[in-house]
Structures are given as structure tokens and as C-alpha cells.
DSSP file (Angstrom, degrees, kcal/mol; ACC not computed):
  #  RESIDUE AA STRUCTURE BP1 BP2  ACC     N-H-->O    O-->H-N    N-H-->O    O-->H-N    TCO  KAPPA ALPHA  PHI   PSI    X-CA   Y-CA   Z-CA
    1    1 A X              0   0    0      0, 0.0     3,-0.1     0, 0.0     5,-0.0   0.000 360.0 360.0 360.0 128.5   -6.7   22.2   16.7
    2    2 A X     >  -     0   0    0      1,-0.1     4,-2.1     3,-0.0     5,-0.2  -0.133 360.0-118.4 -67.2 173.2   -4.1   24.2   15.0
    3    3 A X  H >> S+     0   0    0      2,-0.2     4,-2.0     1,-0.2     3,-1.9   0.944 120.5  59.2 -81.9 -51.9   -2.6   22.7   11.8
    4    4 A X  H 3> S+     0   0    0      1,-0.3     4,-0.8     2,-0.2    -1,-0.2   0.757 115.8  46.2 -26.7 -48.4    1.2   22.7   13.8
    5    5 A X  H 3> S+     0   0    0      2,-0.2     4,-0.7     1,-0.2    -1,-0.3   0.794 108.0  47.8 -30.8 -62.4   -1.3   20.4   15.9
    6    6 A X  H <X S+     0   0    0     -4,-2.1     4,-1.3    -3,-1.9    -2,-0.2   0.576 114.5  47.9 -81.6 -21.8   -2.7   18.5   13.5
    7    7 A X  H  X S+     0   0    0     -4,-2.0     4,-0.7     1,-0.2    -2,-0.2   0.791 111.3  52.4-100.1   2.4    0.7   17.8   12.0
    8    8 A X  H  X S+     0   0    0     -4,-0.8     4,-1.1    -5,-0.5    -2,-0.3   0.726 113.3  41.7 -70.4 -38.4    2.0   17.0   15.1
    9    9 A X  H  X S+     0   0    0     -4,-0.7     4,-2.0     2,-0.2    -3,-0.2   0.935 107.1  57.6-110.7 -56.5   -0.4   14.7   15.7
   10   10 A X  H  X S+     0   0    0     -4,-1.3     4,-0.8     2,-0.2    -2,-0.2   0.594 111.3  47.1 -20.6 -37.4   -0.6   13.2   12.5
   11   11 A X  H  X S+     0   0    0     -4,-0.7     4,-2.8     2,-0.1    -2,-0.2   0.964 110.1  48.0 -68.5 -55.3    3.1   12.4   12.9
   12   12 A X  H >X S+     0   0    0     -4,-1.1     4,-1.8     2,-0.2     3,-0.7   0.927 115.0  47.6 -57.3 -65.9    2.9   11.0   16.2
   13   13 A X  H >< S+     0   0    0     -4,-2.0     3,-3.3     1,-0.3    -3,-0.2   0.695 117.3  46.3 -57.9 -93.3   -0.5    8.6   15.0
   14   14 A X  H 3X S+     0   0    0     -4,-0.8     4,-0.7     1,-0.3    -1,-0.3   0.444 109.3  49.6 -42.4 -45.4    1.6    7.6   11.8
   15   15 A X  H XX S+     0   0    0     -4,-2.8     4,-1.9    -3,-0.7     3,-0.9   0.936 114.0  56.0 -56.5 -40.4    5.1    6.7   13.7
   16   16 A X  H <X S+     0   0    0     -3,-3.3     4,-2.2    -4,-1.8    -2,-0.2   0.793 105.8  42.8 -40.2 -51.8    2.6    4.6   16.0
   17   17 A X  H 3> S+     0   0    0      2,-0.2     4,-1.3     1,-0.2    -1,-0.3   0.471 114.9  48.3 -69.6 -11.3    1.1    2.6   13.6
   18   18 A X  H <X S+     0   0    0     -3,-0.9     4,-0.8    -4,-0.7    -2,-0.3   0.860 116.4  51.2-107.3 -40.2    4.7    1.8   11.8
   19   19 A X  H >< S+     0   0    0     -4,-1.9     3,-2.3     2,-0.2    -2,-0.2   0.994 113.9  45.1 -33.0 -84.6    5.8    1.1   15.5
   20   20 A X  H 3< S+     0   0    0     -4,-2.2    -1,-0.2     1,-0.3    -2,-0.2   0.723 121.2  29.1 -28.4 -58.0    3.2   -1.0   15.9
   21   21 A X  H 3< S-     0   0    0     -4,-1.3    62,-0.7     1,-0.2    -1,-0.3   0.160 111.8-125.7-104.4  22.7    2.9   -3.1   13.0
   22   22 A X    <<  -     0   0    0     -3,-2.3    -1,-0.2    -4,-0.8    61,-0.1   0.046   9.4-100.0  72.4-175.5    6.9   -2.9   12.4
   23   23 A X        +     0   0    0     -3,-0.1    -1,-0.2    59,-0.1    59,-0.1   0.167  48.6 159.2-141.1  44.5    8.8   -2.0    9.8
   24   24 A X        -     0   0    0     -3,-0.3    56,-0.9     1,-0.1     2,-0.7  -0.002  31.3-143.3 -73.5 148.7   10.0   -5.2    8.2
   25   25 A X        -     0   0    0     54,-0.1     2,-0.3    55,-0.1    -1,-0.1  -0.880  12.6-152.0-103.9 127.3   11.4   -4.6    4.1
   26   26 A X        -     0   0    0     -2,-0.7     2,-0.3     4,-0.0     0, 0.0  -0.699  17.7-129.6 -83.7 145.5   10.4   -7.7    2.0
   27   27 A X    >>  -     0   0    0     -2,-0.3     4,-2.3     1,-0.0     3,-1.0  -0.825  34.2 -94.4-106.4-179.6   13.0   -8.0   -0.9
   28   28 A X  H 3> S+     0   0    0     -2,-0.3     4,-1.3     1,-0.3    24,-0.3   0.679 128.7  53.1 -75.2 -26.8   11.7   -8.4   -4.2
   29   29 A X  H 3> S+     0   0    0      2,-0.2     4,-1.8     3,-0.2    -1,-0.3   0.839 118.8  44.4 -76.5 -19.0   11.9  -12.9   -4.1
   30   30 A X  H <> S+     0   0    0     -3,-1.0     4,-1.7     2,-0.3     5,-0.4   0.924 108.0  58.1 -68.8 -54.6    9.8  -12.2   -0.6
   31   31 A X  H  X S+     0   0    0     -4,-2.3     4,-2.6     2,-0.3    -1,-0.2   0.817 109.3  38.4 -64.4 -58.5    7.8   -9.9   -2.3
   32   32 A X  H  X S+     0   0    0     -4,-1.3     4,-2.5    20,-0.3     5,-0.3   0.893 113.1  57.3 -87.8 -54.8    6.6  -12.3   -4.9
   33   33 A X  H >X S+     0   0    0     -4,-1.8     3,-1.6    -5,-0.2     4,-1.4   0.864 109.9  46.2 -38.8 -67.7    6.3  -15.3   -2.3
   34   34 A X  H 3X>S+     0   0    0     -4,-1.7     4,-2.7     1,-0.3     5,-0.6   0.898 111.3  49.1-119.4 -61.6    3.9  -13.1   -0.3
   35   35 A X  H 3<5S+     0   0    0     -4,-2.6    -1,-0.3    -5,-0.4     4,-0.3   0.837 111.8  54.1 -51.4 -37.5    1.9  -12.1   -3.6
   36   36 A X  H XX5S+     0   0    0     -4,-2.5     4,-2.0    -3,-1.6     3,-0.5   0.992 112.5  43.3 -25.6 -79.8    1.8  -16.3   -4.3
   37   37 A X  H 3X5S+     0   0    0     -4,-1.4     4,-3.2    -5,-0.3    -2,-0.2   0.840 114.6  46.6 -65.5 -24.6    0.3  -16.9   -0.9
   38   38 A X  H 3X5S+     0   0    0     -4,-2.7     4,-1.6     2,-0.2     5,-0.3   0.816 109.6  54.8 -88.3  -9.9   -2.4  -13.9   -1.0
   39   39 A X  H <><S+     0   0    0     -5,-0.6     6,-2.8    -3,-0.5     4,-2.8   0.915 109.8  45.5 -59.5 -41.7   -3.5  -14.7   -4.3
   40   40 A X  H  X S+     0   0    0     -4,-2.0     4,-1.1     4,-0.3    -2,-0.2   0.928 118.9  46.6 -85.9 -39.2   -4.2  -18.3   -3.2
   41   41 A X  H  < S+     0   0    0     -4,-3.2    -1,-0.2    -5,-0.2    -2,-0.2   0.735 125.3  22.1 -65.1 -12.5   -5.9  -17.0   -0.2
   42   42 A X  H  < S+     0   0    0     -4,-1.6    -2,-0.2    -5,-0.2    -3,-0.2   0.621 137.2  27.3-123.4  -3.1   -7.8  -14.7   -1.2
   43   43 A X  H >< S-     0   0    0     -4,-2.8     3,-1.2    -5,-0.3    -3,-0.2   0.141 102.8-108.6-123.0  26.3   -8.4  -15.5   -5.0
   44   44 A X  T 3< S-     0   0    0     -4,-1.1    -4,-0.3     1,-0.2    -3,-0.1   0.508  71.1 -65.5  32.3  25.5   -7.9  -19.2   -4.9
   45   45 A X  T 3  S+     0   0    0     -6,-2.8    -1,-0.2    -7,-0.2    -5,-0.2   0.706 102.2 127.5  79.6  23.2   -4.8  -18.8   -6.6
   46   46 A X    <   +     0   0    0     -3,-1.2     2,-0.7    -7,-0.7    -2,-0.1   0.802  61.1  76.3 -82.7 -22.5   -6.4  -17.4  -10.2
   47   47 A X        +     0   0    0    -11,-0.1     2,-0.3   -12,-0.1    -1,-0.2  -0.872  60.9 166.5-124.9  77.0   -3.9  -14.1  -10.1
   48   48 A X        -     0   0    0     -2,-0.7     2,-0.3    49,-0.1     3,-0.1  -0.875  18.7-165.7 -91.8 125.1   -0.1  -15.7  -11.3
   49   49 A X        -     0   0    0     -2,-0.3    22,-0.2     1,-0.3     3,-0.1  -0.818  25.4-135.3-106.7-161.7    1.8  -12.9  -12.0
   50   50 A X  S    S-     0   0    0     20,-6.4    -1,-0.3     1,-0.5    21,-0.2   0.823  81.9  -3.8 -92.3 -93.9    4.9  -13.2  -13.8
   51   51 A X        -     0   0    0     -3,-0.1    21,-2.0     2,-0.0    -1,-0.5  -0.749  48.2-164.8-111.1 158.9    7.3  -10.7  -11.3
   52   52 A X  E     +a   72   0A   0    -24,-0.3   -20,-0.3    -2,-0.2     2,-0.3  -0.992  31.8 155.3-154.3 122.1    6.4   -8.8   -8.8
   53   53 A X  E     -a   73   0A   0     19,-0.9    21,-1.5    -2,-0.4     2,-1.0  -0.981  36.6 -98.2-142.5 121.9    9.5   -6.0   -8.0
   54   54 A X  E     -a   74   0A   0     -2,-0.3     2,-0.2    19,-0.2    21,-0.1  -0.441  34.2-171.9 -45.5 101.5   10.2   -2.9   -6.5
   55   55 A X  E     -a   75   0A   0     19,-1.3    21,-2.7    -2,-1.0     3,-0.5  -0.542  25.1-161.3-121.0 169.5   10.6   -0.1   -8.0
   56   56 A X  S    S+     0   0    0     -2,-0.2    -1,-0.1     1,-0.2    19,-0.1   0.384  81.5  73.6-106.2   0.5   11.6    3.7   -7.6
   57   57 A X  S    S+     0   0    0      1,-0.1     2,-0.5     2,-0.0    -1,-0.2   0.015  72.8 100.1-108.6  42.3   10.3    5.5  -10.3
   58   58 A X        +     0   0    0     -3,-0.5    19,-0.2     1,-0.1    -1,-0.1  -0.776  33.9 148.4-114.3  77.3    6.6    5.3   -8.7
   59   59 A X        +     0   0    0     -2,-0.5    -1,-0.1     1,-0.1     3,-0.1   0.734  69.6  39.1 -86.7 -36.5    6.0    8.6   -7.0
   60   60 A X  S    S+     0   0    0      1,-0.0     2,-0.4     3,-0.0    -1,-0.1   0.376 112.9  41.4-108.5  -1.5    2.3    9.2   -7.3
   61   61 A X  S    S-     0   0    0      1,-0.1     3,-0.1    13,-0.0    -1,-0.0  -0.952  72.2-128.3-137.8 165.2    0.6    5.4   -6.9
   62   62 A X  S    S-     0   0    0     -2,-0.4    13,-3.5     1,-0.2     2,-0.3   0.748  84.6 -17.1 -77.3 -33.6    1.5    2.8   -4.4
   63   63 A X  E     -B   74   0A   0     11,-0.2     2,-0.3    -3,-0.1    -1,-0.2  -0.994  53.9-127.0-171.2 164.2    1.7    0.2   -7.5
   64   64 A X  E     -B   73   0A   0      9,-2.3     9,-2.1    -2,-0.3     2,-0.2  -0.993   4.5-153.6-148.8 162.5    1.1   -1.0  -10.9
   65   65 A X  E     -B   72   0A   0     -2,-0.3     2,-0.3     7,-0.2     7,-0.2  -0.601   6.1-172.5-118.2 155.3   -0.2   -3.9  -13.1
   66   66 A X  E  >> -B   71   0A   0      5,-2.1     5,-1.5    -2,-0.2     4,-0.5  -0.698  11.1-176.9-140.4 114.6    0.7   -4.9  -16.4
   67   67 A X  T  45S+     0   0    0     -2,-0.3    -1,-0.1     2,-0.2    33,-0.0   0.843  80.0  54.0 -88.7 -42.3   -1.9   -7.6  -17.2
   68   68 A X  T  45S+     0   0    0      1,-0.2    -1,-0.2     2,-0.1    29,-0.0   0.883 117.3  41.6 -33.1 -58.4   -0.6   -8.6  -20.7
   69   69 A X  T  45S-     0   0    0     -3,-0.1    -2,-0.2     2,-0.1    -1,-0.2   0.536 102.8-127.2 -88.6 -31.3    2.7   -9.1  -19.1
   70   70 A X  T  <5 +     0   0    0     -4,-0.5   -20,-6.4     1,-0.2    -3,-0.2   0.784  64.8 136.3  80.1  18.7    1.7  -10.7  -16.1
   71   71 A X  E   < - B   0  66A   0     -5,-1.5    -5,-2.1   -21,-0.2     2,-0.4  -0.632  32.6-175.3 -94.1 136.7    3.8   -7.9  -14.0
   72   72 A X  E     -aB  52  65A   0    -21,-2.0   -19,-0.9    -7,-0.2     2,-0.3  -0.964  10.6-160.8-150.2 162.8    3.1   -5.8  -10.8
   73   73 A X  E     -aB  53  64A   0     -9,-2.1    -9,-2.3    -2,-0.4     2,-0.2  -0.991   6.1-145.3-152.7 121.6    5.4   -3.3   -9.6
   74   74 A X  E     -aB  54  63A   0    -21,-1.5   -19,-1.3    -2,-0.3     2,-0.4  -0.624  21.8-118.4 -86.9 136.2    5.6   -1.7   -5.8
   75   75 A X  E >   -a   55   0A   0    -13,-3.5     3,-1.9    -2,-0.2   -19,-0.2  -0.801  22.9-123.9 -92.7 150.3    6.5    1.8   -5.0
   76   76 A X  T 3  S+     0   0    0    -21,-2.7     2,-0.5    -2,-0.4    -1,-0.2   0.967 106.6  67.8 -38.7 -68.8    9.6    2.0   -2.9
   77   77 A X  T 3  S+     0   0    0      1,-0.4    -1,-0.3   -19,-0.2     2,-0.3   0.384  79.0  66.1 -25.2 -14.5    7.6    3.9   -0.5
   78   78 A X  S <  S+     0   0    0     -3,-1.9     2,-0.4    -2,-0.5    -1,-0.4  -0.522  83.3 112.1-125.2  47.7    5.4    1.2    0.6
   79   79 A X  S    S+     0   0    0     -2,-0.3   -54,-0.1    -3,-0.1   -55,-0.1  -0.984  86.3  16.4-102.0 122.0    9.0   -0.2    2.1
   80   80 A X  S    S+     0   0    0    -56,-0.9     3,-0.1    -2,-0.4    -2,-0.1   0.126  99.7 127.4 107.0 -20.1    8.9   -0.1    5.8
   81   81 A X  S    S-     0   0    0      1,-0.2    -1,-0.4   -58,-0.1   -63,-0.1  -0.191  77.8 -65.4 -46.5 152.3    4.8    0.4    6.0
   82   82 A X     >  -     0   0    0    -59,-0.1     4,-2.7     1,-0.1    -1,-0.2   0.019  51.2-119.2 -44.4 137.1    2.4   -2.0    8.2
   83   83 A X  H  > S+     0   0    0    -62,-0.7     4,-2.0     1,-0.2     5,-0.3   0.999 110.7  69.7 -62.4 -55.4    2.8   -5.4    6.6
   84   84 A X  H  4 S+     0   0    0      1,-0.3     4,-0.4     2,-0.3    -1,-0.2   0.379  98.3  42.6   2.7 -69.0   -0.9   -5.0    6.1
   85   85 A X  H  > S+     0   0    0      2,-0.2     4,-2.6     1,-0.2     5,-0.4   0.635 106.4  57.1 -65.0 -44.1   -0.9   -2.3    3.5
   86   86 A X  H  X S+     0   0    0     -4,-2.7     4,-2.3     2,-0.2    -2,-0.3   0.959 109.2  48.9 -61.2 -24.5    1.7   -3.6    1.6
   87   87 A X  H  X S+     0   0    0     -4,-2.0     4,-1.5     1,-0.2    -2,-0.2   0.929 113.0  52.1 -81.7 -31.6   -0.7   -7.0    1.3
   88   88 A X  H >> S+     0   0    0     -4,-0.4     4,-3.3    -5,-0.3     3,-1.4   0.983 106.0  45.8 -48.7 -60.0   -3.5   -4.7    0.3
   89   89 A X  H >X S+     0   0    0     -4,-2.6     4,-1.1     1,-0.3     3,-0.6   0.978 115.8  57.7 -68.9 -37.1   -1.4   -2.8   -2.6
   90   90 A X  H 3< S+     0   0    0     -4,-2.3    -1,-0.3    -5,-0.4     4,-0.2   0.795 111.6  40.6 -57.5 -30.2   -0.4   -6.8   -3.6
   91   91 A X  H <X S+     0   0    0     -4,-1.5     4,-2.2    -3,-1.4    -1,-0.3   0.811 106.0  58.9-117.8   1.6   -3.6   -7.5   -3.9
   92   92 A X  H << S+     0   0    0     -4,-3.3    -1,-0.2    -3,-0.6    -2,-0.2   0.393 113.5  38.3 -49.3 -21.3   -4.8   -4.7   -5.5
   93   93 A X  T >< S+     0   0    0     -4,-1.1     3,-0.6    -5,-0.3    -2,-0.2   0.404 112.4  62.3-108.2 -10.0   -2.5   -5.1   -8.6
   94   94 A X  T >> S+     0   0    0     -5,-0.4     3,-1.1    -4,-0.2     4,-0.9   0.969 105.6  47.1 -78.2 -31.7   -3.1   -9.1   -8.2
   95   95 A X  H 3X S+     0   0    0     -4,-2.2     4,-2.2     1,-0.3    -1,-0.2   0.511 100.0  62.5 -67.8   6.1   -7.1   -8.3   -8.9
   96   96 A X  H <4 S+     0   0    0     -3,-0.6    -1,-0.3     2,-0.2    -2,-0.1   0.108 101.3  56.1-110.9  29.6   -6.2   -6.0  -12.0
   97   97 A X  H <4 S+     0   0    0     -3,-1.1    -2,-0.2   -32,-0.1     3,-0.1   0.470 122.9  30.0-114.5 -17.6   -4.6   -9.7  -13.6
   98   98 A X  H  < S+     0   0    0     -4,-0.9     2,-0.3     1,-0.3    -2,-0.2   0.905 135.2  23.9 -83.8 -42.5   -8.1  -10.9  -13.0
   99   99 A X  S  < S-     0   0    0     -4,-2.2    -1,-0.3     4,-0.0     2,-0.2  -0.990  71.7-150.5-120.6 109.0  -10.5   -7.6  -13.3
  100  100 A X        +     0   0    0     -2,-0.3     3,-0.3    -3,-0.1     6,-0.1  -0.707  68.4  22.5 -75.8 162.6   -9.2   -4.6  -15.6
  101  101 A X  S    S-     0   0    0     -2,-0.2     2,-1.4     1,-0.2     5,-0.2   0.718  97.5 -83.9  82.6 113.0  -10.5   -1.5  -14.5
  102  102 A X  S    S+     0   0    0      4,-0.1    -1,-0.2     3,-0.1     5,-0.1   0.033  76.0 147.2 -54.8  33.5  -12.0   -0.3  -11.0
  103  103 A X     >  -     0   0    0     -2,-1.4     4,-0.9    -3,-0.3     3,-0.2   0.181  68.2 -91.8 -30.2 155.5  -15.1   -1.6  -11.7
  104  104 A X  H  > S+     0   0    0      1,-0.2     4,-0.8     2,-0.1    -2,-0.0   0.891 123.9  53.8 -77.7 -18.0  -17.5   -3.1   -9.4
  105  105 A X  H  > S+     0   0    0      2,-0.2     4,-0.8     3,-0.1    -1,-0.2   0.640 107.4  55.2 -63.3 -17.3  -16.2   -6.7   -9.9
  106  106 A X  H >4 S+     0   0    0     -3,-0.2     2,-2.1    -5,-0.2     3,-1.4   0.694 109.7  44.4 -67.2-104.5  -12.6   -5.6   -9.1
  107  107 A X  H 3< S+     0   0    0     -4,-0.9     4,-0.4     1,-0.2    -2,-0.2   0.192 104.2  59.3 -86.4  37.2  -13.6   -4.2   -6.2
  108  108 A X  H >X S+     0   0    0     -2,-2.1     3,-3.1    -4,-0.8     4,-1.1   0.974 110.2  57.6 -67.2 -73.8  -16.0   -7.5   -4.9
  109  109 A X  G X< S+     0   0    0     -3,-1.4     3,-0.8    -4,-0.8     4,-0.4   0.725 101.4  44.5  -9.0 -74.7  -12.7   -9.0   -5.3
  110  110 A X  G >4 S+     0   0    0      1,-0.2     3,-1.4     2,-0.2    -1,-0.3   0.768  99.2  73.3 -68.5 -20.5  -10.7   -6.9   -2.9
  111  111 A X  G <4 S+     0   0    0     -3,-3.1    -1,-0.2    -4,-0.4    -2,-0.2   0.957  82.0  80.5 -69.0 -20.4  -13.8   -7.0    0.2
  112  112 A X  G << S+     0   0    0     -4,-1.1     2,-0.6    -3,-0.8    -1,-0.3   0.944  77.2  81.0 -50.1 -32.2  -12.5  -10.4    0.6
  113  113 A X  S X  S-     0   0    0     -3,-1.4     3,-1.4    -4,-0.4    -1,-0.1  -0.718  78.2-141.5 -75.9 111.4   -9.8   -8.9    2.5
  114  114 A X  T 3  S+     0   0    0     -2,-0.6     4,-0.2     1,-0.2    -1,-0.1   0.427  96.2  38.8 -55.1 -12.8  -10.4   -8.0    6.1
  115  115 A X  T 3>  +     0   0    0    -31,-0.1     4,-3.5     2,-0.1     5,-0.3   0.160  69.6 112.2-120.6  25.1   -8.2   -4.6    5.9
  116  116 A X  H <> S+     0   0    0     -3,-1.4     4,-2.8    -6,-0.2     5,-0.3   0.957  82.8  48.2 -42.5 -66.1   -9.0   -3.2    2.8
  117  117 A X  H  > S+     0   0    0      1,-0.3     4,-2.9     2,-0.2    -1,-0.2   0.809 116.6  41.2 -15.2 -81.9  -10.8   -0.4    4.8
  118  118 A X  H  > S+     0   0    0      2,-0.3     4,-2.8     1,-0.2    -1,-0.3   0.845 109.0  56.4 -59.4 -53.5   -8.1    0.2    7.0
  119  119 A X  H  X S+     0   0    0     -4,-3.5     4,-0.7     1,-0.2    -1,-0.2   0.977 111.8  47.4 -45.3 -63.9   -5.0    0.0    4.5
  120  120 A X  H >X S+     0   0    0     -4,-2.8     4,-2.1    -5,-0.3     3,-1.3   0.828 112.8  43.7 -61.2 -32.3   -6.7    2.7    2.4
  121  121 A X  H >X S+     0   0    0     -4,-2.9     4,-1.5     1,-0.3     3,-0.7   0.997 113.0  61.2 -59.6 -55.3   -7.5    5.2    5.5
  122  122 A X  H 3< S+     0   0    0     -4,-2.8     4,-0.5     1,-0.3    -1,-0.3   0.519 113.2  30.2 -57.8 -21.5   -4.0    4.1    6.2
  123  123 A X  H <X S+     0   0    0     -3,-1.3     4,-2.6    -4,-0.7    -1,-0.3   0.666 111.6  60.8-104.5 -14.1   -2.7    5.6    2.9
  124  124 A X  H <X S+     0   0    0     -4,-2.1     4,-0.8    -3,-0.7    -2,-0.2   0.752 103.8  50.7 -55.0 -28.4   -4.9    8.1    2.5
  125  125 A X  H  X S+     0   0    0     -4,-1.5     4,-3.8     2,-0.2     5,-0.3   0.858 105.2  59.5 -57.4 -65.0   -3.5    9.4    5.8
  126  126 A X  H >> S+     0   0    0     -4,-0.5     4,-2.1     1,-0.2     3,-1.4   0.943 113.7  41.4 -19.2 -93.5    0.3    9.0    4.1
  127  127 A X  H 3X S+     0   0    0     -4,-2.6     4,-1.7     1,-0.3    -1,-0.2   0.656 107.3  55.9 -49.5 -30.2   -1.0   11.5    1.4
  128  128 A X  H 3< S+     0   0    0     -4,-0.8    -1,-0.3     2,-0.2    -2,-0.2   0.931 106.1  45.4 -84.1 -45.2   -2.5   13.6    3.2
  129  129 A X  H X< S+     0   0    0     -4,-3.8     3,-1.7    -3,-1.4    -2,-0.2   0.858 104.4  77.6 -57.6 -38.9    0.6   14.6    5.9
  130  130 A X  H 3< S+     0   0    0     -4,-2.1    -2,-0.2    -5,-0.3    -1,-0.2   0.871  97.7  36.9 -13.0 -91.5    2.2   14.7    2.3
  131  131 A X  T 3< S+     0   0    0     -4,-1.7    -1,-0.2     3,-0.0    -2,-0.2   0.241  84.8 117.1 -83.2   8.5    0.5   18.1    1.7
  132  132 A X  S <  S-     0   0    0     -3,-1.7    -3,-0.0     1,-0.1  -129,-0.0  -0.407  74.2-102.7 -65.6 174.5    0.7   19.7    4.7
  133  133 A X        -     0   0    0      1,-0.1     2,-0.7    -2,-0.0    -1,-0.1  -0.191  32.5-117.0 -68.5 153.1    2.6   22.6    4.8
  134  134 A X        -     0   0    0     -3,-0.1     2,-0.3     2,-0.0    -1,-0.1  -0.896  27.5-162.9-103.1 147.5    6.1   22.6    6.3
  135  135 A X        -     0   0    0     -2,-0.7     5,-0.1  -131,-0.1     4,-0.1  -0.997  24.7-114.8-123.2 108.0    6.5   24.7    9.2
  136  136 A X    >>  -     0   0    0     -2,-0.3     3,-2.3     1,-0.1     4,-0.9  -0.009  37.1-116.9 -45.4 129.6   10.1   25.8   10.7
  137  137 A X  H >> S+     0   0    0      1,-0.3     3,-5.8     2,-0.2     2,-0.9   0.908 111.0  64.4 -22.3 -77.2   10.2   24.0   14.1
  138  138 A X  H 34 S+     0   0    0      1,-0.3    -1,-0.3     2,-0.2    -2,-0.1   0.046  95.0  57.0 -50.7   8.2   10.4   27.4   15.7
  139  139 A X  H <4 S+     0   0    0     -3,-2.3    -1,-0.3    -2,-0.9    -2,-0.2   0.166  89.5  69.0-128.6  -7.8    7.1   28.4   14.7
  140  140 A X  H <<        0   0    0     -3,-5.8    -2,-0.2    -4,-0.9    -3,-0.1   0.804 360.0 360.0 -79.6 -38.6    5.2   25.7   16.1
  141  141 A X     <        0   0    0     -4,-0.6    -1,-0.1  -137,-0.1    -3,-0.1   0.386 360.0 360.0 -21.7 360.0    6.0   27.0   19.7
């Protein structure tokens, strides 16, 4: 497969899956409901944070914790992703209010969730069409 191929195809897969699982925007009080209920489902409700917002100056991680503070912060990007992954990155900054560190108790924490797996291929994928090269239209032919 050529890479024009491979980013072709890599587009196509990635519009599929946002097709698929839709492309609904939480606002930031949704945001924090939805971080309530997967805390209490998947951590019996031990992981309160304080706010849970969107923000835009997050370019290189999906999210961040501040455990002191009791604060977790979304990158814009993850707006318009499979509901899925966005519950993944939630509950990935709700386990750092429980666990610091990516230790192996953090991530015991996170297998409780049935798409860990899949969320991460599923941004790993993201990043990865990041860095292909761009190629003028007319040079994929």
C-alpha cells in the first residue's frame, strides 16, 4: 500500500468510526454529569472531581488532572469523537484523583472499563494520521 493509500484509507476508517458512533459535543455541565456517572460506575463513586471543563490550550494530551484541586480538563479535540473515547479520557483523569502516576494500580483501575483497549487504538490512530505527510490532491492520482 502506498502511503497516499494508507492516508486514504486511514481517513475513510476514521470518518467511519465518527459516523458510526456520532458526533454529539457534551458542554462542559454534561461533561461533568457524564464524569459523576462513570466514576460511580466504574469506581463506585470514589473519584469527585471538583470541575471537569474544556479547554483549548491542550494540543499534545487528550486531558489533564489536578488532584490537589480536584480538577480535570478535556482537550477541545476530543469534541466530536466516539462517545466512548471521550468516557475513556474521563476516566482516565478520574483514576489520577484516586492513583497518581501510571502505575500499575492506576491502570487495574482503568481494565474495569470494557473499551479501554479500543479508545486507545482509537487515539493512537488520531495521532498517528496526525504525522502523515500532506500530499497535494493531485499527487495522489
Amino acid at each position: 500500500m502506498s502511503e497516499a493509500e494508507e492516508r486514504r484509507w486511514v481517513g475513510v476508517m476514521l470518518d467511519k468510526l465518527a459516523a458510526q458512533e456520532g458526533r454529539r459535543v457534551l458542554g462542559d455541565a454534561e461533561l461533568t454529569a457524564r464524569a459523576e456517572r462513570l466514576s460511580e460506575q466504574y469506581f463506585g463513586g470514589r473519584a469527585r472531581p471538583s470541575t471537569v471543563r474544556w479547554v483549548t490550550n491542550q494540543n499534545t494530551r487528550w486531558g489533564s488532572c489536578t488532584p490537589s484541586e480536584g480538577s480535570i480538563r478535556l482537550s477541545h479535540r476530543l469534541q466530536g469523537m466516539p462517545e466512548y473515547v471521550v468516557d475513556y479520557v474521563l476516566l482516565h483523569e478520574l483514576a489520577h484523583l484516586l492513583v497518581p502516576g501510571h502505575g500499575p494500580r492506576f491502570w487495574e483501575l482503568l481494565e474495569a472499563y470494557p473499551r479501554t483497549e479500543r479508545a486507545r487504538g482509537y487515539l493512537e490512530g488520531v495521532v498517528a494520521a496526525e504525522r502523515l505527510p500532506t500530499v497535494p490532491a493531485d499527487a495522489e492520482d
